[in-house]
C-alpha positions as CSV (number, residue, x, y, z in Angstrom):
1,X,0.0,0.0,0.0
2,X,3.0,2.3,0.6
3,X,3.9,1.9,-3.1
4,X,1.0,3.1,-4.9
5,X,1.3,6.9,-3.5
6,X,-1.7,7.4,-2.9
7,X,-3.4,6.6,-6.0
8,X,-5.8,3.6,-4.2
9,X,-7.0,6.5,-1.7
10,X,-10.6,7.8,-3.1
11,X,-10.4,11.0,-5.7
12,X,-12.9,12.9,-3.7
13,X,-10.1,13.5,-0.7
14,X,-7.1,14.1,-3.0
15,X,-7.4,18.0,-2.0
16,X,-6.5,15.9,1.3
17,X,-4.4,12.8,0.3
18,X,-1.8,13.7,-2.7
19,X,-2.2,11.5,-5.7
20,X,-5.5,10.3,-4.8
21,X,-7.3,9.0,-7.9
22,X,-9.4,5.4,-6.4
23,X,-12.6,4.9,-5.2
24,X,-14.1,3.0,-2.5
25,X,-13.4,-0.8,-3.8
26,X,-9.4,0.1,-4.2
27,X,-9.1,1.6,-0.7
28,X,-10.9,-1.4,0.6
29,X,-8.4,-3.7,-1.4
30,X,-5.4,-1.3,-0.3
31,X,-6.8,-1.8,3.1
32,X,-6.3,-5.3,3.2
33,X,-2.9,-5.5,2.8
34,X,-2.6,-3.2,5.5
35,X,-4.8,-4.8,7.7
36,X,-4.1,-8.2,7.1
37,X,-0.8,-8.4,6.3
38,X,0.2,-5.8,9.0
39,X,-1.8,-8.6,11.7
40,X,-0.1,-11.8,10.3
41,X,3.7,-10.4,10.9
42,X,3.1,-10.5,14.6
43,X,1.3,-13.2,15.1
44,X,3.2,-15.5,12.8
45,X,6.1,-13.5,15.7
46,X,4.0,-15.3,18.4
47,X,4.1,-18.7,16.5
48,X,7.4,-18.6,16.6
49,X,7.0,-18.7,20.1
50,X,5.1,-21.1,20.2
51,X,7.1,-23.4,18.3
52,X,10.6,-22.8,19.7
53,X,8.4,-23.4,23.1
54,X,7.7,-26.9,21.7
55,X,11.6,-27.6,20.5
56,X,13.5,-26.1,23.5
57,X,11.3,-27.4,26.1
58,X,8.9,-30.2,25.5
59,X,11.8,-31.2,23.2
60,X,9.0,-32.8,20.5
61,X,10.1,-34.3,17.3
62,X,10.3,-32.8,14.2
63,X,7.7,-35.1,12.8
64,X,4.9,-34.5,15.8
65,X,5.6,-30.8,15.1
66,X,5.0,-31.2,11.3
67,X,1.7,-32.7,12.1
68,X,0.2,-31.8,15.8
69,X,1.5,-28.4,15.9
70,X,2.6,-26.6,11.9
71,X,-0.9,-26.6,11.1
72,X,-2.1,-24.5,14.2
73,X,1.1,-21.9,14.1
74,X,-0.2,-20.5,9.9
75,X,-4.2,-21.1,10.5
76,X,-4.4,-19.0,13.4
77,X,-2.1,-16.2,12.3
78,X,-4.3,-16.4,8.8
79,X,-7.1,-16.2,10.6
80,X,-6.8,-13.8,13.1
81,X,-5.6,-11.5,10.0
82,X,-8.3,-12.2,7.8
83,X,-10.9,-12.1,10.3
84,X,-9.9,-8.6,11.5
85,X,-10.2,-7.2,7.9
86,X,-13.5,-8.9,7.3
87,X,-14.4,-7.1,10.4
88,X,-13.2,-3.7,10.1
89,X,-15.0,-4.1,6.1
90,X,-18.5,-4.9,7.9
91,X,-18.6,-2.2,10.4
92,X,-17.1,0.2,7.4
93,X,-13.9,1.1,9.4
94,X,-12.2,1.0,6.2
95,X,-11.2,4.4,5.3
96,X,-8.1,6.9,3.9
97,X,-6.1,7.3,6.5
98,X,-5.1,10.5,7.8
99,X,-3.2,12.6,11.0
100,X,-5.0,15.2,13.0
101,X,-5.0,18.8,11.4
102,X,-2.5,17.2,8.8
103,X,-3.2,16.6,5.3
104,X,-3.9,12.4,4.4
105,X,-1.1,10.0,4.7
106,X,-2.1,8.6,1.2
107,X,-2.9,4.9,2.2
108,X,-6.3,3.2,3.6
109,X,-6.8,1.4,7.0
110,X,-8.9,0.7,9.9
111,X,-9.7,3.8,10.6
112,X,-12.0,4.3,13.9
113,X,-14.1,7.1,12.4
114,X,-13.7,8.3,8.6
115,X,-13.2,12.1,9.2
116,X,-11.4,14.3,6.5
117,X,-11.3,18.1,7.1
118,X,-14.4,18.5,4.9
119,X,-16.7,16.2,7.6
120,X,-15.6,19.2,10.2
121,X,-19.1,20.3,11.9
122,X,-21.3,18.3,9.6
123,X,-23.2,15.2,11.2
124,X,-22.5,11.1,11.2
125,X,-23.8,10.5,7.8
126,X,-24.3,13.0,5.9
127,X,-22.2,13.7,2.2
128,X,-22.3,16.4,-0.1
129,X,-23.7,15.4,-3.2
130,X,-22.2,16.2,-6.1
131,X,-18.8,16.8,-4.2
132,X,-18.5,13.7,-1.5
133,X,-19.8,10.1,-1.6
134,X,-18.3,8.9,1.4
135,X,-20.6,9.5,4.5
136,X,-19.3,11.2,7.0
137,X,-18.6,9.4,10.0
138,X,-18.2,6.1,8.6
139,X,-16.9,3.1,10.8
140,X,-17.7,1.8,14.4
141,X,-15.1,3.1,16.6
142,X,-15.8,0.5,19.4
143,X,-15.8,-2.5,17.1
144,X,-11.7,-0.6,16.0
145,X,-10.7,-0.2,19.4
146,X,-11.7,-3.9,20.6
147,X,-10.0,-5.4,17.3
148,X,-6.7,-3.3,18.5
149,X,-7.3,-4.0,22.1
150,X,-7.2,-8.0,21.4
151,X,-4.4,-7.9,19.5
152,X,-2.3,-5.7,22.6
153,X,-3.2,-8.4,25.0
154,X,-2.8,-11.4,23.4
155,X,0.3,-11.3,21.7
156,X,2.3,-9.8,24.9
157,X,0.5,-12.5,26.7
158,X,1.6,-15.2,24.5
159,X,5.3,-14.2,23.9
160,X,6.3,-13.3,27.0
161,X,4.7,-16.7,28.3
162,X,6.6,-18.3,26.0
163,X,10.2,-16.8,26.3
164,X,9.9,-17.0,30.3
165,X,9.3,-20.7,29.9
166,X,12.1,-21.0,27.2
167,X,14.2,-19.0,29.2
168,X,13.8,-20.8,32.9
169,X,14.4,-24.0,31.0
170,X,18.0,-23.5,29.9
171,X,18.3,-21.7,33.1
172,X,17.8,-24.6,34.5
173,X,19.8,-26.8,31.6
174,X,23.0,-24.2,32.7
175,X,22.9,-24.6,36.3
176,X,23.0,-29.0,35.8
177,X,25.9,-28.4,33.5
178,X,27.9,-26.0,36.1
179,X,26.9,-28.5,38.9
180,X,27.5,-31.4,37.3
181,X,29.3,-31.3,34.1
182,X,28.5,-31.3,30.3
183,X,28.6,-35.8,30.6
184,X,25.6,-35.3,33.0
185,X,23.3,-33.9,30.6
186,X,24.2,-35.0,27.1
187,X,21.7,-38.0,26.1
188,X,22.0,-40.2,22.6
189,X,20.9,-37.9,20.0
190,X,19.6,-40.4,17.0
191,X,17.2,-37.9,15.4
192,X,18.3,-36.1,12.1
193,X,15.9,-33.5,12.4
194,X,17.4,-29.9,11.4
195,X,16.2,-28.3,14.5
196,X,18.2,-30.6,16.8
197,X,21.8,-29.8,14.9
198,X,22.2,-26.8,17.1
199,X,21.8,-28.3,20.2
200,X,24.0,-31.5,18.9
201,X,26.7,-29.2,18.3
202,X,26.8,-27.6,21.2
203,X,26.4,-30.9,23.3
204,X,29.5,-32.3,21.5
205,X,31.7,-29.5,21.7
206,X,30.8,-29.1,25.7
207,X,31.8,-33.0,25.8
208,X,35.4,-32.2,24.1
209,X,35.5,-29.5,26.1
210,X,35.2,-31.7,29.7
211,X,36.9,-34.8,28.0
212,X,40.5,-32.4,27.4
């Protein structure tokens, strides 16, 4: 959405938004890139989590990830995305995008309220025919906030929950090897998987390490 310059913002707001020349259906599409792909990068950041959770910790194989757990860290990310822009297009929350007493920033988003300088002292609803198609006042500004309020509490929720537990666990991991030694904690490693190489290497070079 940053690189079209404007143009998908709609033509009756380009004495607010340079280079606006779209209508209503190209700042909806405009807006789902922004919406939706601006809700999967963090989330997919919380699957991440999630997933290094599963290795570091529970220590599951790569094969019971691939099947009990893969599925769940891209469908809810998608999702979640997808829903929130399905959402925000219902309740009409949709709109160019613009800073207080500033001209338009030449892109569309959720937008709480759809309020360009021309809707300044005119009631939720009305247009100017002829000149504005857009009503004024567009969008549910409570069904916004609680979209943006989900998201802030979740994903803190669900990272942080996730590094502390990843965190106290080689916490834990570091304290057995300073008490008793890298031979204490190294176990047969038979898997192949990828996501275990790490940890292999660094088991085999503590082993050297104690063995010299």
């Amino acid at each position: 959405t940053f690189l079209n310059f404007g143009m998908f913002v709609p033509k009756e707001v380009d004495y607010w938004s340079w280079n606006a020349r779209g209508n209503m259906a190209t700042c909806n599409i405009a807006g789902f890139f922004t919406v939706a792909g601006g809700g999967m990068g963090p989330f997919y950041n919380a699957s991440l989590c999630v997933l290094l959770l599963a290795i570091v910790k529970y220590e599951k194989t790569d094969e019971y990830i691939r099947k009990k757990i893969e599925p769940f860290l891209h469908a809810v990310p998608l999702l979640v995305a997808f829903g929130a822009y399905i959402s925000a297009l219902v309740m009409g929350n949709i709109n160019p995008l613009g800073r207080a007493g500033k001209t338009g920033t030449g892109m569309c988003s959720m937008v709480t309220v759809y309020s360009p300088p021309h809707c300044s002292g005119m009631e939720d609803g009305s247009v100017t025919e002829g000149l504005f198609d857009i009503p004024c006042g567009r969008g549910n500004a409570k069904a916004a906030m609680l979209t943006v309020l989900f998201a802030l509490i979740i994903l803190p929720i669900v990272m942080i929950t996730c590094l502390t537990m990843i965190y106290r666990c080689v916490l834990i991991t570091e304290k057995k090897m300073s008490s008793y030694g890298a031979r204490s904690i190294l176990k047969d490693e038979t898997s192949s998987t990828p996501l275990r190489i790490p940890g292999l290497l660094k088991k085999c070079l503590l082993l050297k390490c104690s063995s010299s």
